[in-house]
C-alpha positions as a LaTeX table, in Angstrom:
\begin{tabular}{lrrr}
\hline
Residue & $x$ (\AA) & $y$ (\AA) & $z$ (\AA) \\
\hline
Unk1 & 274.94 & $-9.23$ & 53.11 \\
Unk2 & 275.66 & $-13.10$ & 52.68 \\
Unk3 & 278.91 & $-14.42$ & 54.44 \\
Unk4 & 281.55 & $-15.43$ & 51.83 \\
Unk5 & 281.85 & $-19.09$ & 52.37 \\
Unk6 & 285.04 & $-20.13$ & 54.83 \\
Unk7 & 285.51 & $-23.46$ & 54.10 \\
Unk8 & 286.30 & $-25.54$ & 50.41 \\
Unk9 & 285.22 & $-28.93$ & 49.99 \\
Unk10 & 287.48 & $-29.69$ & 47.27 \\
Unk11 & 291.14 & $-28.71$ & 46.28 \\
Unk12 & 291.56 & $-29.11$ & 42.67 \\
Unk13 & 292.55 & $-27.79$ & 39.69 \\
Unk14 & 291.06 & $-27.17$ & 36.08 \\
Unk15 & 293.01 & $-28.71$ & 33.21 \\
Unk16 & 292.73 & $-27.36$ & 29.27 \\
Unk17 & 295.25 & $-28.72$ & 27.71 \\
Unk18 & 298.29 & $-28.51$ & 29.13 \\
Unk19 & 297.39 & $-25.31$ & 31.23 \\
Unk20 & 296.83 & $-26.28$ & 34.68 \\
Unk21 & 294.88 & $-23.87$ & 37.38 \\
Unk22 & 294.86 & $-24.91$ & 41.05 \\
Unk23 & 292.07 & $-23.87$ & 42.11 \\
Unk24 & 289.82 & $-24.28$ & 45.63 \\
Unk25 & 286.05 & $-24.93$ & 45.31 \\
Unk26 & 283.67 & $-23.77$ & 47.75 \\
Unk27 & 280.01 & $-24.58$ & 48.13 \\
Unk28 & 277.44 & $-21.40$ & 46.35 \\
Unk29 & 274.59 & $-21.94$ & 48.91 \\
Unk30 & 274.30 & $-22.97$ & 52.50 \\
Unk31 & 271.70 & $-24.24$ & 54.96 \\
Unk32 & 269.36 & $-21.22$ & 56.09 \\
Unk33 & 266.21 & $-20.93$ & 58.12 \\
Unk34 & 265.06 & $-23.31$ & 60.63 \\
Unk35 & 266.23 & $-27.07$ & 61.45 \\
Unk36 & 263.18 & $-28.72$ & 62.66 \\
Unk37 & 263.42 & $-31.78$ & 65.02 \\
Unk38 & 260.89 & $-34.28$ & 65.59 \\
Unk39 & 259.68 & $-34.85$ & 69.43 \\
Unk40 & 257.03 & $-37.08$ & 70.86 \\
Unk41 & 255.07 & $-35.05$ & 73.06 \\
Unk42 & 254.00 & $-37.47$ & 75.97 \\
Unk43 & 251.09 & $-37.57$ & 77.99 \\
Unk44 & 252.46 & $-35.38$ & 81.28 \\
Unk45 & 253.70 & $-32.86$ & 78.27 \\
Unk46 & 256.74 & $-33.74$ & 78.32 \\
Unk47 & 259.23 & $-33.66$ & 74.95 \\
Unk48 & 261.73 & $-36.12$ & 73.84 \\
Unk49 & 263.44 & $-35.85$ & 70.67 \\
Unk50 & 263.20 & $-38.55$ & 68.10 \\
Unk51 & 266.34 & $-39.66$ & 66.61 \\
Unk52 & 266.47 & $-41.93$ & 63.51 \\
Unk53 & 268.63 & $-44.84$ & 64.02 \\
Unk54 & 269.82 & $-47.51$ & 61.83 \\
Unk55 & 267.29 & $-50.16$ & 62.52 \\
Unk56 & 267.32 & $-53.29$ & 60.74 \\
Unk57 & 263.84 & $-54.65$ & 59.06 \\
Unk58 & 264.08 & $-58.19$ & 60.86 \\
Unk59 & 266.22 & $-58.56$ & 63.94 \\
Unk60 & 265.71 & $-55.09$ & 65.10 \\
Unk61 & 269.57 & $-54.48$ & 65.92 \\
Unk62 & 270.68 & $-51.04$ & 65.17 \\
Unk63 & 273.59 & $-51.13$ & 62.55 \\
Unk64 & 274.92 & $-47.45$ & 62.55 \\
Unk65 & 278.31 & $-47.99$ & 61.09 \\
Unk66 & 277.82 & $-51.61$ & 60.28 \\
Unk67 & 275.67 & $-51.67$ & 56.89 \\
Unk68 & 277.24 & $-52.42$ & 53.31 \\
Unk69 & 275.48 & $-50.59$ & 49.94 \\
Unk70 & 273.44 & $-52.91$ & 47.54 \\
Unk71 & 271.00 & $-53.37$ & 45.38 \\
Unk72 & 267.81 & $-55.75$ & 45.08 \\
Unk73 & 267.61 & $-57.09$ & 41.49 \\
Unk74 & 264.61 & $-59.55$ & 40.62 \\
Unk75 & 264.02 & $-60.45$ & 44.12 \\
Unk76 & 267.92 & $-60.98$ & 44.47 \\
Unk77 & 269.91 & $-59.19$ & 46.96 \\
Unk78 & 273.35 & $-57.83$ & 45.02 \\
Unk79 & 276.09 & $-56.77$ & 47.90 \\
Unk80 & 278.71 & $-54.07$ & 46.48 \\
Unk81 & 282.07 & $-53.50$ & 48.99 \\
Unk82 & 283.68 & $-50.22$ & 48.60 \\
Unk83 & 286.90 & $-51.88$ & 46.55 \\
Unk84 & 285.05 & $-53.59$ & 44.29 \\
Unk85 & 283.00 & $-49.55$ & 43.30 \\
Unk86 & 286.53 & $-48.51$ & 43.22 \\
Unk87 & 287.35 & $-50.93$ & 40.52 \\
Unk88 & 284.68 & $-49.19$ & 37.97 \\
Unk89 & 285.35 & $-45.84$ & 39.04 \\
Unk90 & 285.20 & $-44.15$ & 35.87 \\
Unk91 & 288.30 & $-42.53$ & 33.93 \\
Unk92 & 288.10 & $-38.29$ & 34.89 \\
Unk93 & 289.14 & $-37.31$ & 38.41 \\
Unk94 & 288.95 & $-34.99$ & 40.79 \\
Unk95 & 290.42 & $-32.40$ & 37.86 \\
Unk96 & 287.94 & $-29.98$ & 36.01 \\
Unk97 & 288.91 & $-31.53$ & 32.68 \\
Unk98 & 287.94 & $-29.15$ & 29.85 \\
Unk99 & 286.65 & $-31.21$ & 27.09 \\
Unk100 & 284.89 & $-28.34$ & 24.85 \\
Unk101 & 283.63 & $-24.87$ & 24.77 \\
Unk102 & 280.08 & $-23.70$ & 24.22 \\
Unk103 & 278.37 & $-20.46$ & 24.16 \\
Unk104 & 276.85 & $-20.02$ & 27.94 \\
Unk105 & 273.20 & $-18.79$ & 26.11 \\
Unk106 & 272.78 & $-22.40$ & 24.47 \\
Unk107 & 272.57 & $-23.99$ & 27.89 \\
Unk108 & 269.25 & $-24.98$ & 28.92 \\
Unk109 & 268.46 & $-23.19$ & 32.75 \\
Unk110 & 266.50 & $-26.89$ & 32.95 \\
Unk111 & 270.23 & $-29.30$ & 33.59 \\
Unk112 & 271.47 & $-26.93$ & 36.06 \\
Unk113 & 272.05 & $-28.11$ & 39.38 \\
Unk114 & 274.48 & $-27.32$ & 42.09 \\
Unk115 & 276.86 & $-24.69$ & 41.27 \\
Unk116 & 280.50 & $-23.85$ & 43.26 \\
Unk117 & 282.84 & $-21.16$ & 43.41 \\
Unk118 & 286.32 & $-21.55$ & 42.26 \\
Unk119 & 288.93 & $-19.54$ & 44.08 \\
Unk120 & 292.57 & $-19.61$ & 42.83 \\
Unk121 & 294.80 & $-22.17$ & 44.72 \\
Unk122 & 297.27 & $-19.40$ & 46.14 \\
Unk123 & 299.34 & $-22.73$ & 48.64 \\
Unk124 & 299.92 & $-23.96$ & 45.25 \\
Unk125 & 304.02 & $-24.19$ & 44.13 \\
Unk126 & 303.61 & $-21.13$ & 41.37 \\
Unk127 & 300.79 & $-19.05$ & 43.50 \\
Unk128 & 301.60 & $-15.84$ & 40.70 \\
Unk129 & 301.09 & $-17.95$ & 37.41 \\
Unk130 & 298.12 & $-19.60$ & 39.34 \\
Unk131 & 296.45 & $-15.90$ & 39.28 \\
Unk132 & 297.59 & $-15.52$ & 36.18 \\
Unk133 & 295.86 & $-18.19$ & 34.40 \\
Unk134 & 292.90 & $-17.81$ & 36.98 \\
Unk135 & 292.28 & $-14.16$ & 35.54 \\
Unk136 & 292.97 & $-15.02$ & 31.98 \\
Unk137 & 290.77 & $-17.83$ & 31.70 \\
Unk138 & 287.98 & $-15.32$ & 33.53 \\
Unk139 & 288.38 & $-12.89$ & 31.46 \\
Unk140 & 288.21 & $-14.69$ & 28.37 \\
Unk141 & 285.46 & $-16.47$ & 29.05 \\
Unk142 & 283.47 & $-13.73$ & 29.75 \\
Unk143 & 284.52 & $-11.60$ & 26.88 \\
Unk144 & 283.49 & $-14.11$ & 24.27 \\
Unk145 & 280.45 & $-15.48$ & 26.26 \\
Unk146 & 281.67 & $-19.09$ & 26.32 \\
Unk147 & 281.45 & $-22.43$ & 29.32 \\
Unk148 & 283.78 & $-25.15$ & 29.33 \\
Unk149 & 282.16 & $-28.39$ & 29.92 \\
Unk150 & 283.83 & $-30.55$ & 32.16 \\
Unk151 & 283.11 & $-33.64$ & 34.05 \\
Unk152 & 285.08 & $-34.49$ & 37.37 \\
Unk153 & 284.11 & $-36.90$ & 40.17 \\
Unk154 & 283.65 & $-35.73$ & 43.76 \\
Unk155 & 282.21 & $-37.84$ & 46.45 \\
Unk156 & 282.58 & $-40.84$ & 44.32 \\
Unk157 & 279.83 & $-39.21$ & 41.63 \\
Unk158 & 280.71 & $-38.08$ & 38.41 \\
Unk159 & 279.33 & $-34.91$ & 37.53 \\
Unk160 & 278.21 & $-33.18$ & 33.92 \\
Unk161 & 279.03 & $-29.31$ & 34.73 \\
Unk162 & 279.82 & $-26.07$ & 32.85 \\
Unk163 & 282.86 & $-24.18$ & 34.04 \\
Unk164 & 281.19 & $-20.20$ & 33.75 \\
Unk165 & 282.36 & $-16.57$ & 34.55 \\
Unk166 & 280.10 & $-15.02$ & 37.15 \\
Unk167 & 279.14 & $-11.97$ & 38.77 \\
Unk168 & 278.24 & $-12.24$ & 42.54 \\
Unk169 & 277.11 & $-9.33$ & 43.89 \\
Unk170 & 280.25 & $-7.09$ & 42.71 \\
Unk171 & 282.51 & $-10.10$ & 42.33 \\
Unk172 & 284.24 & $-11.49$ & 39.38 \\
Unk173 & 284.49 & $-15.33$ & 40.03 \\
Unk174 & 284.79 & $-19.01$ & 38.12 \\
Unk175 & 281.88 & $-21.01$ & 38.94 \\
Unk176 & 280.98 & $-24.63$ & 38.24 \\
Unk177 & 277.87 & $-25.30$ & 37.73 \\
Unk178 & 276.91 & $-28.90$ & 37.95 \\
Unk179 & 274.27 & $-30.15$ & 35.14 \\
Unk180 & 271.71 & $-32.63$ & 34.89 \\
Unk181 & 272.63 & $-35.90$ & 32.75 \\
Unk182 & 270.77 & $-35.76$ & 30.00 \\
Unk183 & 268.65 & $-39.28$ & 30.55 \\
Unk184 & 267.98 & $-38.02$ & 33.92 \\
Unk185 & 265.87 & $-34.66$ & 32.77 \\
Unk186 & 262.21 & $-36.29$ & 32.54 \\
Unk187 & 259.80 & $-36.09$ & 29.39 \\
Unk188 & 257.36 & $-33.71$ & 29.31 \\
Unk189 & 254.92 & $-35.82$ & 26.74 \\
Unk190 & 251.79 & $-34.85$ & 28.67 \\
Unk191 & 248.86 & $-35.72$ & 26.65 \\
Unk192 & 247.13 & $-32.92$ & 27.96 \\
Unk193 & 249.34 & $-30.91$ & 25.63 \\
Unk194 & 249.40 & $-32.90$ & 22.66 \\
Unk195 & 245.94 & $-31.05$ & 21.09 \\
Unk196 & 247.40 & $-28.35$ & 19.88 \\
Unk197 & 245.47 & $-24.91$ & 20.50 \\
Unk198 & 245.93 & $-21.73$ & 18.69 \\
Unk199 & 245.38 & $-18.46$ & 21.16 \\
Unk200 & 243.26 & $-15.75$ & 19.80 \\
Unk201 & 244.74 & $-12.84$ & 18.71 \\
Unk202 & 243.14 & $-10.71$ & 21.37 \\
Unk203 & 244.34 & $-12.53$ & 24.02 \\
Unk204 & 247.63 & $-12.61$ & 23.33 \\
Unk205 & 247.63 & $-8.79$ & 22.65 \\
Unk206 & 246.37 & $-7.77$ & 26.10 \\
Unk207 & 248.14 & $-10.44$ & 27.58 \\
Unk208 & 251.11 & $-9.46$ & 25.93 \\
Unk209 & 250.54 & $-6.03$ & 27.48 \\
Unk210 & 250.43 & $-7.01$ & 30.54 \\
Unk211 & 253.62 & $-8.80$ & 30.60 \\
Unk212 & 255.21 & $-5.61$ & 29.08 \\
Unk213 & 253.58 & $-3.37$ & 32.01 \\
Unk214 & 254.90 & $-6.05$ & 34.61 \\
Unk215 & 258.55 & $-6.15$ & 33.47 \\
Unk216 & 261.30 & $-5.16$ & 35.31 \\
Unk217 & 265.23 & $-5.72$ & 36.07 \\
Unk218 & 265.90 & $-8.94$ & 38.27 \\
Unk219 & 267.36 & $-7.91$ & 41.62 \\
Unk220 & 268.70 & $-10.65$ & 43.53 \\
Unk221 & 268.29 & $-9.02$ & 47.25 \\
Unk222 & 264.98 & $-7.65$ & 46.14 \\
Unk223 & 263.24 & $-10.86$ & 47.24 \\
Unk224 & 262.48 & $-12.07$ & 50.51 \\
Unk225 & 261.93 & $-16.19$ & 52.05 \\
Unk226 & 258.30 & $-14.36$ & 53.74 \\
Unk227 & 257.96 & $-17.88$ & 55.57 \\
Unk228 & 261.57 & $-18.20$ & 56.73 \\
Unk229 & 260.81 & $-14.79$ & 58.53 \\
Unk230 & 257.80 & $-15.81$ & 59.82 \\
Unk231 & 258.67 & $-18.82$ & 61.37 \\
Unk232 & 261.66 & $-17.06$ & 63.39 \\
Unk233 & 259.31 & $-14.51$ & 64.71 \\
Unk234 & 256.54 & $-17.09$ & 65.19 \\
Unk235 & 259.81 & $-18.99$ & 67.94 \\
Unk236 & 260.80 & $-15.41$ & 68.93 \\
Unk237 & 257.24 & $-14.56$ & 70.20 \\
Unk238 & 256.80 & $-18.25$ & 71.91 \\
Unk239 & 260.20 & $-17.48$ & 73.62 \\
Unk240 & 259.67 & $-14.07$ & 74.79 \\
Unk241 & 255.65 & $-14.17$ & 75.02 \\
Unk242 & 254.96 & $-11.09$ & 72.80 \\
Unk243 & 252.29 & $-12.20$ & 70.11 \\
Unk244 & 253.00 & $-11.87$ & 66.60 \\
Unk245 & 251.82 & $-9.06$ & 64.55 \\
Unk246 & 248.63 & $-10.41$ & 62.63 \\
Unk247 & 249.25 & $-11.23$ & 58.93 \\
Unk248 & 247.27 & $-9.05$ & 56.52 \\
Unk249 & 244.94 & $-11.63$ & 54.78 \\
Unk250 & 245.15 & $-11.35$ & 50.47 \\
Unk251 & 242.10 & $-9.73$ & 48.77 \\
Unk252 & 239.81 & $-12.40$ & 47.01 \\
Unk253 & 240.23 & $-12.18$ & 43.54 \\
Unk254 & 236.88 & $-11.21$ & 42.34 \\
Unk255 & 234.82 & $-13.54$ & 40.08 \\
Unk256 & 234.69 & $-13.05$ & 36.37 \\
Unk257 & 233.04 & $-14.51$ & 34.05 \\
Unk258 & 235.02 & $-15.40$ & 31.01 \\
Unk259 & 238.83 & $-15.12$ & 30.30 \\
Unk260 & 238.86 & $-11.84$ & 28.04 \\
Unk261 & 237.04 & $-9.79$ & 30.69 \\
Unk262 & 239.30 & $-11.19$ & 33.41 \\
Unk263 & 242.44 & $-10.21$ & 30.93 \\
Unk264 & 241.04 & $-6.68$ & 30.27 \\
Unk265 & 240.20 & $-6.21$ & 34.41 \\
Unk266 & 244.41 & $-7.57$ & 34.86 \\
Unk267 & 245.34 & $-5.22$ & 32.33 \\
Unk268 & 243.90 & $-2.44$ & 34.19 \\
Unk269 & 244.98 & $-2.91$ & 37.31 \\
Unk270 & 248.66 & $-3.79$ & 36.53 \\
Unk271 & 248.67 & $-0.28$ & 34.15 \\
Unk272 & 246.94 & 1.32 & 37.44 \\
Unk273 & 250.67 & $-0.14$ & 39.50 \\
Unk274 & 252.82 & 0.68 & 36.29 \\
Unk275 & 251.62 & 4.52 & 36.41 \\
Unk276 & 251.74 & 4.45 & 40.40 \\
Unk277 & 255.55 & 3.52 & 40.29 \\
Unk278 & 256.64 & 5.59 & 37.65 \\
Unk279 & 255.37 & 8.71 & 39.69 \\
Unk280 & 257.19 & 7.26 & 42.77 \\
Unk281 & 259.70 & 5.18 & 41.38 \\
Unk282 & 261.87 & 3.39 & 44.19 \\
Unk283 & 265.27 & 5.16 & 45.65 \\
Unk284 & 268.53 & 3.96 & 44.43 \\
Unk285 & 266.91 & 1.69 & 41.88 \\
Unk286 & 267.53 & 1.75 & 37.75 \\
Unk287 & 266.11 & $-0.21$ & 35.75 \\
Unk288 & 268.79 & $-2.76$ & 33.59 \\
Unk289 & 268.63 & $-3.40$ & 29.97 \\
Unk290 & 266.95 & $-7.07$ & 29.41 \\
Unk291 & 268.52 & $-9.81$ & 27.61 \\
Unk292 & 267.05 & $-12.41$ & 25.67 \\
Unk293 & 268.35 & $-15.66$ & 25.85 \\
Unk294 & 267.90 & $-18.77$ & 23.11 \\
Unk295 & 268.62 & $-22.01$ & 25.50 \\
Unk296 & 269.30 & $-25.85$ & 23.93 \\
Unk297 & 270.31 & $-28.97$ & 25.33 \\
Unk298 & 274.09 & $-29.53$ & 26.24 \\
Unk299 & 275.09 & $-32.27$ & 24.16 \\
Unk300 & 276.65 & $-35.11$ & 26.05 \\
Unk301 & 280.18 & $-37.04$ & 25.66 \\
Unk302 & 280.34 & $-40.71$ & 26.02 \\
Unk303 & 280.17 & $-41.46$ & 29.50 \\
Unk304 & 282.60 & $-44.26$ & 30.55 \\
Unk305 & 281.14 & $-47.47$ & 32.16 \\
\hline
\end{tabular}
């Protein structure tokens, strides 16, 4: 099971009107698997590790701690100090400001980013009422299927995020859950799509079929990070000198001539799997009622300058 994360990054507090929430906010993912370092490998065999200093392009001096941000514009160099980005900080804080509701369905999976937990604020002055609204707002958000959007700065960014009931893993929690400005999303005006091409019949039938045989609840712990587990046995059996079990190499897919026939051979081997697993159908496992879900772009607010 995942550790429940320790440490917030933020203490803040979501506004709506004037209900206030104190509320913590704690990061939903963490670094996992292996670090790799860089090393130069000399010619006795010997390692050092390569660090990545500061080094500047013409006198060479390293200037860790020392630099100032910029920009280059036409060939000019444009210096920014940290009071003068403080000056056009824009207007929302570090407050999860509540500017509108939308239903959570309409928001296209393709803005999100980031997400954090919230947890109620319980060091705050009223620690009861802070439950309080911290379960109301919960519960009616999930019970009418509805995100705030909000925007808030944190590490001098302003973010674009929806404020959403979750479920992790048992738990009942707020999460923010950062999304993409809309002029950053990229077009997808490939003119390898622009022909348009109508699918026969038949292979949308048997293809359909196949995507009906293959469906099946989405279970979080079900999947695995394969590689992640190889590597760490791959520095376990360098460590300890045991060799690592041989990986089982993938069947070729076998040749077939024309799409159709290579549809009808898929359809016959994923019904072959279907019937397999009904007959010995995994312990402890139910299947859960799908959902579909019609997604749209969040529409944005003005953004301050």
């Amino acid at each position: 099971m995942a550790p429940t994360p320790t440490r917030s990054i933020a203490n803040t507090a979501i506004s709506l009107g004037l209900v206030s929430c104190p509320v913590k906010m704690y990061a939903t993912s963490g670094d996992r698997g292996v670090e790799f370092n860089s090393f130069h490998v000399h010619d006795d065999g010997t390692q050092s590790r390569i660090k990545a200093p500061y080094i500047c392009e013409d006198c060479g001096a390293s200037c860790r701690g020392e630099t100032t941000r910029g920009v280059v514009r036409d060939g000019e160099t444009i210096l920014l100090t940290d009071e003068e980005l403080e000056q056009v900080q824009v207007d929302c804080g570090r407050t999860l400001d509540v500017q509108h509701f939308v239903e959570t369905a309409l928001i296209n999976p393709l803005f999100s980013e980031k997400s954090y937990f919230l947890e109620p604020d319980l060091s705050s002055p009223s620690p009861r009422q802070t439950e309080e609204a911290y379960a109301t707002l919960l519960a009616v958000l999930e019970e009418k299927g509805k995100s705030g959007i909000i925007q808030y700065t944190l590490r001098s960014k302003t973010h674009l995020a929806a404020l959403r009931p979750e479920t992790v893993r048992g738990n009942k929690v707020l999460v923010v859950q950062n999304l993409m400005w809309p002029e950053d999303l990229r077009n997808a005006d490939f003119e390898s799509l622009r022909r348009e091409v109508t699918p026969s019949r038949q292979y949308v039938k048997i293809l359909g079929g196949i995507v009906d045989d293959m469906t099946a609840s989405f279970e979080e712990d079900a999947h695995v990070d394969t590689y992640a587990a190889r590597v760490e046995e791959l520095i376990e059996s360098k460590v300890t000198g045991v060799p690592m079990t041989p990986r089982e190499e993938a069947a070729a897919a076998e040749e077939v001539g024309d799409l159709l026939a290579k549809l009808e051979k898929t359809a016959e081997m994923v019904a072959g799997k279907a019937s397999s697993k009904r007959k010995h159908p995994a312990k402890g496992r139910k299947p859960a009622a799908e959902t579909a879900v019609t997604v749209a772009v969040p529409r944005r607010r003005a953004r301050s300058a």
